[in-house]
C-alpha positions, 0 to 999 in steps of 0.5 A: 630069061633071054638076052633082051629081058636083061638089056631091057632092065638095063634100060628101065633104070636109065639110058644107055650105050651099048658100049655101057650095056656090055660093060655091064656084062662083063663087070658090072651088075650084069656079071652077077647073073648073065654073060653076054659079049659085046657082039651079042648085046650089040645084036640083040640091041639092033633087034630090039631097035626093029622090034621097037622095044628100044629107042635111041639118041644119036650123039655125034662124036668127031671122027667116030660113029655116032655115039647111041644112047639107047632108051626102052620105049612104051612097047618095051617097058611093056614087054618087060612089064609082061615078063617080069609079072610071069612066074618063073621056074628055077634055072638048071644048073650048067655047070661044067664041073658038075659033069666033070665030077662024074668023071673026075674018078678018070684022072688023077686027083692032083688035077681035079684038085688044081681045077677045083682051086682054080674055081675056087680063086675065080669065085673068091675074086667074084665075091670081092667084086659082087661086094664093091657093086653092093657097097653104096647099096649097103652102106644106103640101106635105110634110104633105097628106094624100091629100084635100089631096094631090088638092086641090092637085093639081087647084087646080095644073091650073087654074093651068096651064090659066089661065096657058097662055090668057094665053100663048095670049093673048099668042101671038095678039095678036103674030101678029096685029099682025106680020100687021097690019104686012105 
């Protein structure tokens, strides 16, 4: 999946800022499953404005920069039509604590221990917020049409994917101290 294909989907549901793509990023649906900094939506934003995949509407803000409302055209539903029809193969997991796992053995384990709660707290908080992104979905279950229908789908992987780290979390952090009693 790439950068473009994400802001593209953005688009597909409903026109937006570029200040609104990357605030989906950073706490909205986007969060789930993607980062992004604004930088680079913004940058990814123009290429796909040159590439003719987006379009947008500038809307004049007194003594600021025209605000832009970026909209997908004909070429870029296309695209994403193209993209999203393509099978696709599980993503590698990249996960820093993973490695630092192989060598964890190096330090002592009060601070694998501390990281790993650190973790834990991150992805905990990350299940509160998946869940209030779910809450209308959820609560509207028999009325979604599809584009919701696969929103709240997806919005219900992240929370999977955040409550089995915090599990995990959990798991490690026994182990470790039962290892630390022998």
């Amino acid at each position: 999946m790439a950068l473009k294909h994400t802001i593209l989907a953005f688009l597909s549901r409903q026109p937006l800022s570029g200040y609104d793509v990357a605030k989906e990023f950073a706490e909205g649906f986007g969060s789930c499953f993607w980062k992004a900094s604004q930088q680079q939506v913004y940058a990814e934003l123009t290429k796909l404005e040159q590439q003719g995949s987006v379009t947008y509407e500038a809307i004049p803000q007194p003594g600021r920069l025209d605000k832009k409302i970026y909209s997908t055209t004909e070429q870029g539903q296309q695209e994403l039509i193209e993209w999203l029809i393509k099978p696709c193969e599980p993503a590698a997991i990249r996960e820093d604590l993973g490695v630092m796992g192989l060598a964890g053995h190096l330090v002592p384990a009060p601070g694998i221990i501390r990281e790993i709660e650190r973790r834990r707290q991150l992805h905990a908080e990350m299940v509160q917020h998946v869940k209030k992104l779910d809450e209308y979905f959820s609560k509207h279950l028999d009325s979604l049409d599809l584009k919701d229908l696969y929103m709240h789908l997806v919005i219900r992987r992240g929370i999977r994917y955040q409550e089995e780290w915090v599990a995990w979390c959990d798991e490690a952090i026994g182990a470790i101290e039962q290892a630390m009693k022998r």
